[in-house]
C-alpha positions as CSV (number, residue, x, y, z in Angstrom):
1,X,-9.9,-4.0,-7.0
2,X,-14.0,-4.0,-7.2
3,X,-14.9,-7.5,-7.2
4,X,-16.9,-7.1,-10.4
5,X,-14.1,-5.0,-12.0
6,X,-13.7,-7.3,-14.9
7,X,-10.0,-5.8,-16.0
8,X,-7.3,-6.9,-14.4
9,X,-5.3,-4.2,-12.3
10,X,-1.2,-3.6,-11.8
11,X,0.1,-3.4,-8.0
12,X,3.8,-3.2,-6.7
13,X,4.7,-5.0,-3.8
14,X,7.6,-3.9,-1.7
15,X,9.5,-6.1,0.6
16,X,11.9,-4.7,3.5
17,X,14.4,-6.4,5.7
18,X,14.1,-4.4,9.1
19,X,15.6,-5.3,12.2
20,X,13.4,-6.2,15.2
21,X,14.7,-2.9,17.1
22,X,14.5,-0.6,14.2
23,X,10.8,-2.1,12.7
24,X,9.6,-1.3,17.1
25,X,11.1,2.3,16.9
26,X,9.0,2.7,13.9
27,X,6.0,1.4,15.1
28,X,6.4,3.4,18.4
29,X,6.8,6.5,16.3
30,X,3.8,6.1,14.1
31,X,1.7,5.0,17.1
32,X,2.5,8.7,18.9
33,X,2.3,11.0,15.8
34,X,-1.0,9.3,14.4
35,X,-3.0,8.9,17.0
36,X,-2.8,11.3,19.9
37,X,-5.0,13.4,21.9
38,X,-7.8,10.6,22.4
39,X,-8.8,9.0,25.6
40,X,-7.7,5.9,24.9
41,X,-4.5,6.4,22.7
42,X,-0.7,5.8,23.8
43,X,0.5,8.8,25.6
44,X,3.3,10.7,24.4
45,X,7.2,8.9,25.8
46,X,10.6,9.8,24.9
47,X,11.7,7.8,21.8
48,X,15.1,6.7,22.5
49,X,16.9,5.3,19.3
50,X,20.5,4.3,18.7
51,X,21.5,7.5,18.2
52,X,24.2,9.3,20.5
53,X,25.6,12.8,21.6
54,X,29.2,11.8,21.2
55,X,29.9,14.8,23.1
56,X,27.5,14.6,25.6
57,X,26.5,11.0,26.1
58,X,23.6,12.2,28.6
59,X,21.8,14.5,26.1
60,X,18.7,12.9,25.1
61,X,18.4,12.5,21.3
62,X,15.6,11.2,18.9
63,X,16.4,9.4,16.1
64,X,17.4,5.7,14.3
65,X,19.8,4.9,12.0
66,X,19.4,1.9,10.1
67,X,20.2,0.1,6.9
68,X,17.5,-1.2,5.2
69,X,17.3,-3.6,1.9
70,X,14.1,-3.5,0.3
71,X,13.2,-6.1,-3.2
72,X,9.9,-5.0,-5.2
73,X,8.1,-7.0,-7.7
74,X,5.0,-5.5,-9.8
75,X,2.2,-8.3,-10.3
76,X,-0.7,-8.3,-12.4
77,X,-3.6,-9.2,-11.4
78,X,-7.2,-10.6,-12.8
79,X,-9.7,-12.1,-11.6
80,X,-9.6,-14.8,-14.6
81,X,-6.0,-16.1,-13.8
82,X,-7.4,-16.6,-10.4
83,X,-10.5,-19.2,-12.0
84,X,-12.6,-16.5,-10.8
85,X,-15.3,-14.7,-13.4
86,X,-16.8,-10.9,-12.1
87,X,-20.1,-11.6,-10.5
88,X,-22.7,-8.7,-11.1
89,X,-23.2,-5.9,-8.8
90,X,-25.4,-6.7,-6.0
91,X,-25.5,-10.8,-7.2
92,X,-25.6,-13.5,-4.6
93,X,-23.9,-17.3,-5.4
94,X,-26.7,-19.1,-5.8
95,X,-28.6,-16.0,-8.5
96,X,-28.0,-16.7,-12.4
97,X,-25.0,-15.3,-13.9
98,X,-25.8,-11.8,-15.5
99,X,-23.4,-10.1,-17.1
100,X,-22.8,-6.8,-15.7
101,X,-22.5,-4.9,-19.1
102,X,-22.5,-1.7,-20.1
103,X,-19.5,-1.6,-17.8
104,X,-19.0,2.3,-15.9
105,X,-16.8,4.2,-18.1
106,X,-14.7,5.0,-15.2
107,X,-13.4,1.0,-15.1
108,X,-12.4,1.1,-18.7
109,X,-9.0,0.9,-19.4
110,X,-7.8,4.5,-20.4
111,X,-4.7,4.1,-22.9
112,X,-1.9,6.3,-21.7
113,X,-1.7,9.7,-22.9
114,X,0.0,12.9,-21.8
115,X,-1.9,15.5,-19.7
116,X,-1.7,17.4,-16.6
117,X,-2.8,14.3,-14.5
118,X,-1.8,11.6,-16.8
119,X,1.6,10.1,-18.0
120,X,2.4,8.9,-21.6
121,X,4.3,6.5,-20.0
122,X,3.3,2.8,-19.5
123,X,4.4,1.3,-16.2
124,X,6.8,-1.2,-16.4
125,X,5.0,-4.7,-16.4
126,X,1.4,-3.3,-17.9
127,X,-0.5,-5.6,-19.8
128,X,-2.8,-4.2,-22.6
């Protein structure tokens, strides 16, 4: 959120409960399939998970399962439930106060109406 945006803005937070093995298999994943073929980036290893060839317990094979529980919550957030007013663009702390009015159309709230890239819909926990 633009700290001058003067609406306040609706974000979902998701929490997961990963285990310490599972949450470095990840992170070892990611790291080889994001960022390869520099100089400095983590050359390519086997990724050995807790999955087994029952029939052939030497055969290497890729992959994790896990069980996961994830909890998510949808704040709203504004600067003025913070104690925080929208400085100005391009305003220092110790400038006078000017309101940054007209403010860009683009930060207005849009009420929700169906289109081809919109959604009629108001996400759960919106506030007008």
């Amino acid at each position: 959120m633009p700290y001058n945006f003067p609406h306040g803005t609706l974000i979902e937070v998701r929490q997961s409960s990963l285990t310490p093995q599972y949450f470095d298999f990840t992170e070892l994943l990611k790291s080889q399939t994001t960022a390869t073929g520099g100089l400095v980036d983590v050359p390519p290893a086997f990724l050995s998970g807790n999955i087994r060839n029952k029939n052939d317990p030497a055969e290497k094979v890729i992959g994790y399962f896990s069980v996961v529980n994830t909890v998510w919550r949808r704040l709203w957030l504004d600067r003025f439930s913070a104690g925080q007013v929208p400085l100005p663009v391009l305003s220092t702390v110790n400038e006078p106060k000017i309101p940054s009015f007209p403010i860009p159309p683009e930060w207005l709230p849009i009420p929700c109406i169906e289109s081809a890239t919109r959604t009629g819909i108001k996400p759960f926990g919106w506030i007008d």
